[in-house]
C-alpha positions in Angstrom: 114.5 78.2 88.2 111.0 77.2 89.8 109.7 79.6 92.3 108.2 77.0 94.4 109.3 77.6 98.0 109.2 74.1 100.9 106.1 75.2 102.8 106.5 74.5 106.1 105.7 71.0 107.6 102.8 71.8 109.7 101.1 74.7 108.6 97.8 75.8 110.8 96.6 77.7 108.0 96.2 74.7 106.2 94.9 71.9 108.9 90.9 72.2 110.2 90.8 73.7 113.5 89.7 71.1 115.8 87.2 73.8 117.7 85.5 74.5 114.1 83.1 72.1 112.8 82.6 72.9 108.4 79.4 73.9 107.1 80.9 72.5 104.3 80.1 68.7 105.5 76.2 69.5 105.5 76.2 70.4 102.0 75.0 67.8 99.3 78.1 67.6 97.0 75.9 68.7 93.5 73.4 71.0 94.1 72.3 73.1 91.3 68.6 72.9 91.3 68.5 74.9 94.8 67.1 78.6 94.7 69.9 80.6 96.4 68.3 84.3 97.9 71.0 86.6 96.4 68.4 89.2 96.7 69.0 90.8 99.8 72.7 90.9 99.8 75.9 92.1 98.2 75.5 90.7 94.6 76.1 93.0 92.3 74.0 91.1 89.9 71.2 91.0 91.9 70.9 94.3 93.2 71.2 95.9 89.7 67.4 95.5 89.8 67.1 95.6 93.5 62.9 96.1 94.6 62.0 95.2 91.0 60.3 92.3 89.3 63.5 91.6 87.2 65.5 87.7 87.3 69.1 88.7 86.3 70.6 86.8 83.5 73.3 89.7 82.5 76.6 89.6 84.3 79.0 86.2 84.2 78.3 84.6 87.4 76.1 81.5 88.5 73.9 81.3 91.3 74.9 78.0 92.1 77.2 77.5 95.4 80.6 77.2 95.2 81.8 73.6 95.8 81.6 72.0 99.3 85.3 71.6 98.8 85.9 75.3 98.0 83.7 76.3 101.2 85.8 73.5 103.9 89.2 75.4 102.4 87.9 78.7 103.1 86.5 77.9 106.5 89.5 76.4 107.5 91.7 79.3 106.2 89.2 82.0 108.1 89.7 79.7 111.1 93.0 80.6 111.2 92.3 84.2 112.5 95.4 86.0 110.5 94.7 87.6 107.0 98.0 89.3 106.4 99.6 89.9 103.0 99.5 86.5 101.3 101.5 84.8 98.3 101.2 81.4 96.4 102.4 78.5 98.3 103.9 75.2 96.8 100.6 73.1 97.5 98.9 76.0 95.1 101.2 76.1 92.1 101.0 72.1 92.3 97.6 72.0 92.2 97.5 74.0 89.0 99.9 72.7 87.2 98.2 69.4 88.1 95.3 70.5 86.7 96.8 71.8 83.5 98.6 68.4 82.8 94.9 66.1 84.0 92.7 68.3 82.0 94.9 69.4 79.0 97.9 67.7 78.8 100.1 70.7 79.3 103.4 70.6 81.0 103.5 74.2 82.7 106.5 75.0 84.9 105.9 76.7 88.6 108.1 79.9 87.3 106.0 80.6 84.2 102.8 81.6 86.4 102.4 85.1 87.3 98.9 85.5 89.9 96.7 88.6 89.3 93.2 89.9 91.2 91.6 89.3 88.6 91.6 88.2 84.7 90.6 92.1 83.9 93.4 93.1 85.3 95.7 90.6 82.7 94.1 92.0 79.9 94.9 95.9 81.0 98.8 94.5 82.1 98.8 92.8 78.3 98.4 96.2 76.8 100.8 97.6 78.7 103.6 95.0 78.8 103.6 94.4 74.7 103.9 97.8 73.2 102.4 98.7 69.7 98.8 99.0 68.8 96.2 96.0 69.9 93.9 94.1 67.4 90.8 92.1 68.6 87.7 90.5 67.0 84.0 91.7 67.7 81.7 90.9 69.2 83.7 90.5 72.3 84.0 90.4 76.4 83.7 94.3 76.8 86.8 94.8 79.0 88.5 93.8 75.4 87.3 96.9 73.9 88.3 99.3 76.8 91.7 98.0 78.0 93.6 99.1 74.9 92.6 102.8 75.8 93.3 102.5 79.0 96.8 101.7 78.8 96.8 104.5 75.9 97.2 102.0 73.1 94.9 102.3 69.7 92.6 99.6 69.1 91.5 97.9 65.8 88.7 95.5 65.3 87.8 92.7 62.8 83.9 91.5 62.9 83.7 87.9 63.4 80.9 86.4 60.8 78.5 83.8 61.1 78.6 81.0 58.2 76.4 78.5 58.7 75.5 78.2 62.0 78.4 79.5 63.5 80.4 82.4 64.2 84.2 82.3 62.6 87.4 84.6 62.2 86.9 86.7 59.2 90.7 86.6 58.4 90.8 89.4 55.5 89.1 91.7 57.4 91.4 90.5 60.4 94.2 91.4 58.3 92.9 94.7 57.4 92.9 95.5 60.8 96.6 94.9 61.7 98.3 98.1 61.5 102.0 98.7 61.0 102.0 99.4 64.6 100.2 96.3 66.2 101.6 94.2 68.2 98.9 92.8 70.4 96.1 90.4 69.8 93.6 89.9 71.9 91.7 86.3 71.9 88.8 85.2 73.5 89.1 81.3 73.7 86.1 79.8 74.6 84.3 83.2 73.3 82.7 85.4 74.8 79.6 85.9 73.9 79.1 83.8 70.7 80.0 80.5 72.7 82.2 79.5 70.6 85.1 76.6 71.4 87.5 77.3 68.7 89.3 74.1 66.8 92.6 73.3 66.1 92.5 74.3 63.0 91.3 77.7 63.7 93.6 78.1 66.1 96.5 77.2 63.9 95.1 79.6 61.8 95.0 82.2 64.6 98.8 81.1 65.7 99.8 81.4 61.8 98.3 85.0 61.4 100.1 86.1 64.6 103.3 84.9 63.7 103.3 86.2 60.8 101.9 90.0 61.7 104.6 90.0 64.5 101.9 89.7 67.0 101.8 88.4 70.6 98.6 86.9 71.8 97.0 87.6 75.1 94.7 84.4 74.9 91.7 84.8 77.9 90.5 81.3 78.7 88.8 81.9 82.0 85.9 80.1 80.0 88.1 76.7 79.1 86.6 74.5 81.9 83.0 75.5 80.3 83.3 73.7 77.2 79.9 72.0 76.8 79.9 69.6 73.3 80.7 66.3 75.5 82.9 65.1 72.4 85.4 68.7 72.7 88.4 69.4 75.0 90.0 73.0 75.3 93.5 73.3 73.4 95.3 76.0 75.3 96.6 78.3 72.5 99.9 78.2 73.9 100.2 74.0 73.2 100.6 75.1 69.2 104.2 74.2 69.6 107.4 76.5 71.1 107.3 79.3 68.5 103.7 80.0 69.7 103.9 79.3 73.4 107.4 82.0 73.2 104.4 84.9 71.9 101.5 84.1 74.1 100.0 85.5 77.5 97.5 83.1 78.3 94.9 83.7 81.1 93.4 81.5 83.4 91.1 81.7 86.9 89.2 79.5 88.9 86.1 82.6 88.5 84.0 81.1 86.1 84.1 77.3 86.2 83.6 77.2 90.2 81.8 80.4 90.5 84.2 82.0 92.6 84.3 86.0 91.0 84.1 87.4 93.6 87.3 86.0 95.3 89.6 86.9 93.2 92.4 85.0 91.9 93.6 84.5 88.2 97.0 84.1 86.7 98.9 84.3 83.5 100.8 81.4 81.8 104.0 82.9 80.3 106.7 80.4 78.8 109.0 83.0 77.7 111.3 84.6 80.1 111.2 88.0 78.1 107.8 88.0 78.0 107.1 87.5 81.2 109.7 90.0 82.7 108.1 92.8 80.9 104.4 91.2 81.7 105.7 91.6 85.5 107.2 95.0 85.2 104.3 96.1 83.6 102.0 95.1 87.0 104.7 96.5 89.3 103.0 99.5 91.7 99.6 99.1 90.3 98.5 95.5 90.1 97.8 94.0 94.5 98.7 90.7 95.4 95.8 88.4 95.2 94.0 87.9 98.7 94.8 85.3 101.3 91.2 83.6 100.6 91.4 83.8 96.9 94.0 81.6 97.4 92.9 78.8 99.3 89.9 78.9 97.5 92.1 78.5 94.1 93.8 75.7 95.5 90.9 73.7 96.4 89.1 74.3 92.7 91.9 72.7 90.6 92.7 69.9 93.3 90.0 69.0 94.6 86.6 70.0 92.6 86.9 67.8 89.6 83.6 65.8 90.2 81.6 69.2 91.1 82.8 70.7 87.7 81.6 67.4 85.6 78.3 67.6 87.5 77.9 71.6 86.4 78.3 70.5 82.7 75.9 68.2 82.8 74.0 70.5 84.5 74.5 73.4 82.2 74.1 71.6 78.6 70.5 70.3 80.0 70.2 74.5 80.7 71.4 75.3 77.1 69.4 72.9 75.3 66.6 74.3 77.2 67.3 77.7 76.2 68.1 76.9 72.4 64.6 74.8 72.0 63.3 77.9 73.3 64.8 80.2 71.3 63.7 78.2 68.4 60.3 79.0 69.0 60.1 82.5 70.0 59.1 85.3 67.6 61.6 87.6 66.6 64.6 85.6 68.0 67.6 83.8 66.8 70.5 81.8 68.5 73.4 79.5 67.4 74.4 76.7 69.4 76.7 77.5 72.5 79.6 75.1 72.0 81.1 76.5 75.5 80.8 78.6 78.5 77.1 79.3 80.3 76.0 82.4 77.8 73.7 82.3 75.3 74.5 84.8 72.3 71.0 86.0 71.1 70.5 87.9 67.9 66.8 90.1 68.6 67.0 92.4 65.8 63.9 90.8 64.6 61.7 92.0 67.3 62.9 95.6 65.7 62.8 97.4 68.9 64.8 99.7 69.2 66.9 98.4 72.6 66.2 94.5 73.1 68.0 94.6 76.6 66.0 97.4 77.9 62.3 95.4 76.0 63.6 92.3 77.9 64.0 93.9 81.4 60.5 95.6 80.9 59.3 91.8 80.9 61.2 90.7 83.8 64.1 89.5 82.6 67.7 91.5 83.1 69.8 90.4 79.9 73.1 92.1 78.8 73.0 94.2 75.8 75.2 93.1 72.4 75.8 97.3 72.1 78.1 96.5 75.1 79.7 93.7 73.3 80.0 95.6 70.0 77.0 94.6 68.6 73.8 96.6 68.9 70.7 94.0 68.4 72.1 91.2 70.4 71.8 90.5 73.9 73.4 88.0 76.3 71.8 85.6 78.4 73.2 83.5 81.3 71.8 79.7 81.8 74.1 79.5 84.4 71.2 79.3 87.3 68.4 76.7 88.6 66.0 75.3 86.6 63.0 76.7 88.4 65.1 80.3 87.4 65.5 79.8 84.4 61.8 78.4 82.9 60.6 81.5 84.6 62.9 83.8 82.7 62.1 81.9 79.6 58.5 82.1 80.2 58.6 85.6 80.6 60.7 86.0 77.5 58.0 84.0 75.3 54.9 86.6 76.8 57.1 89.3 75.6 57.9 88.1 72.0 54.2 87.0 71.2 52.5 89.9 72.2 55.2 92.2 70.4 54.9 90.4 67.1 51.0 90.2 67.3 50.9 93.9 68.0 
């Protein structure tokens, strides 16, 4: 049965105050050039290097403002003045199912969507709800590598490799890392950090090698409205046909796309009744309810934010062709093309220091490091900012690399 409940017919929550004019309808509909002062505030990007010289390009989240249409729904749902406990309402499950079906062409039922605080949290609820060992590929989103032992489950990993110029599934050493005690695997679709937007094929192969292991998947794709190659479209793992969809969790949020972390809101897609039972018991007494703004601001992204999100691709591919010219020319430095998301995945063993992250953020520029990832040597850039942000990151980034290699 669907647990859509009638909402009722005139909800003030949901109507614009007439005494409450939006700050919402002054904004220009695509902005992302605008330099946004995050500097004297409560980003936790920003004040990681609080009164230093230092642009942050570490942690997954854009400067860019939300959408205008994100901002009206939120100032209408402050408006309202009551911020009690809050659950999903029809208009919400609607909207992402109808986003599901436009963008995808999956047919997701209201029942199978279970809402979380956060994706983090439906990684660590995955290890608990599917018992037996976990298996995972690195390099990979670091919450990956430290969920498993916190839910007191032993972790395995396979390296992904690079042929070519891109990163694959090493499937041999994949096997070698399934245990007669696995039963989890955790995938990162679009990837975190290498960019990658994995095919059909290679997800068949993933669905194939789970199957046959005895695996579930717990499938994050926060990242799928990211996908930047203008000729790609995200296949949700669980669309592999009934046998798969029966064995995945898959993982959705608003966060990324629309730039809404810190609101939280995410959910899980679980087909199977089982599944999803355990998935739920597994949150019971230690998982909140997702908050009353979260919400509305969920709502808004998948109904009514389409247009903003095509302008951000565009937006973003002109920022990660910027960066990969760059790269190309800089001492030291490596990159493959970033297929999805906003993070470029940059190999900097060949400036042979000894920390990249920490010689980056001595020139100004705050990157993540690969050790955090799995992979010492790397580190992780977000393009995910202004233009005028970014040249000056990259600037700084070229001083650094040419005086290190003449030196």
């Amino acid at each position: 049965m669907s647990m859509i409940q009638q909402a009722p017919p005139d909800d003030p929550a949901r109507r614009p105050p007439l005494s409450v004019r939006s700050h919402a309808a002054d904004l220009p509909a695509h902005d992302f050039e605008r330099v946004i002062d995050r500097s004297r505030g409560d980003s936790l990007k920003w004040n990681r290097y609080a009164g230093r010289d230092v642009l942050p390009l570490w942690v997954a989240d854009m400067d860019f403002a939300a959408p205008p249409a994100i901002i009206a729904a939120l100032e209408r749902r402050v408006a309202h003045g009551c911020f009690g406990y809050a659950e999903p309402m029809p208009e919400l499950c609607e909207a992402v199912i109808g986003h599901l079906q436009r963008e995808y062409g999956w047919q997701v039922e209201a029942d199978w969507l279970l809402w979380l605080p956060g994706l983090v949290s439906g990684l660590n609820v995955a290890c608990r709800a599917v018992d037996g060992d976990v298996v995972t590929a690195t390099p990979v989103y670091p919450p990956f590598l430290g969920a498993p032992r916190l839910s007191g489950r032993r972790l395995t990993t396979a390296p992904l490799c690079q042929v070519g110029e891109r990163w694959v599934f090493d499937f041999a050493a994949l096997q070698d890392a399934v245990l007669p005690g696995s039963g989890l695997l955790l995938l990162c679709h679009p990837h975190n950090p290498v960019g990658r937007a994995w095919e059909r094929a290679e997800l068949e192969r993933i669905a194939a090698f789970s199957l046959c292991n005895g695996l579930v998947v717990c499938s994050d794709e926060i990242h799928c409205g990211l996908v930047l190659d203008e000729h790609r479209r995200h296949l949700p793992l669980a669309m592999l046909g009934e046998e798969v969809a029966r064995r995945t969790i898959t993982l959705m949020a608003p966060s990324k796309t629309w730039n809404i972390p810190g609101l939280g809101c995410a959910f899980a897609v679980i087909a199977d009744a089982g599944l999803r039972r355990r998935f739920s018991a597994a949150m019971r007494g230690i998982v909140p309810h997702v908050n009353a703004l979260g919400l509305a601001a969920c709502e808004a992204a998948y109904r009514d934010c389409d247009d903003w999100q095509h302008a951000l691709l565009a937006t973003l591919r002109r920022n990660r062709d910027t960066v990969e010219a760059a790269v190309r020319l800089l001492p030291g430095l490596a990159m493959n093309h970033v297929e999805a998301t906003y993070l470029a995945w940059i190999d900097a063993r060949g400036l042979a220091v000894a920390d990249p992250a920490a010689f980056f953020e001595e020139a100004g520029v705050g990157l993540s490091s690969g050790a955090e990832f799995g992979l010492p040597g790397w580190v992780r850039l977000n393009f995910g900012c202004p233009r005028q942000t970014l040249a000056t990151a990259l600037d700084r980034m070229a001083a650094a690399c040419t005086a290190a290699a003449r030196s």
